[in-house]
C-alpha positions, 0 to 999 in steps of 0.5 A: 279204535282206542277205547279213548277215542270211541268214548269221544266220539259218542260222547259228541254223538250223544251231545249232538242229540240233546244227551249226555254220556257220563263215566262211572266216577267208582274206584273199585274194581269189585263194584257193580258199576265199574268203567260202565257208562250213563247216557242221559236224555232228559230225565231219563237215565240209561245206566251201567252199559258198556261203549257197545251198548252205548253205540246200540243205544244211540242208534250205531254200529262200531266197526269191528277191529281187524286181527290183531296178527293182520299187521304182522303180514304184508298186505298179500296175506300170510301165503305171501313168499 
């Protein structure tokens, strides 16, 4: 899935649950911060994880993504003639 789409869908798990997901608003690439991800519950606030770790977090699992070369071969596989 798209980082994008992931990102929604936990943020309207997270909602469903009574908390918040936020996006880091940093700029800077270099800072620590950066393209992390809050999950707020209340007036505890879990700080600086990843799309992964928010899914751990809220309880999921994300599905893994096929390979990237899967879709270069018909449904048979790679031995296909």
């Amino acid at each position: 899935m798209k980082q994008k789409v992931v990102e929604n869908y936990l943020r309207r798990v997270a909602e469903r649950r009574g908390q918040r997901l936020v996006k880091s608003r940093r700029r800077d690439p270099f800072a620590l911060d950066y393209g992390k991800y809050t999950v707020i519950a209340g007036a505890v606030a879990v700080e600086g994880m990843n799309l992964v770790e928010v899914a751990e977090f809220l309880g999921l699992k994300l599905k893994e993504e096929k390979h990237a070369d899967a879709r270069l071969y018909p449904k048979c596989g790679p031995s296909c003639s």
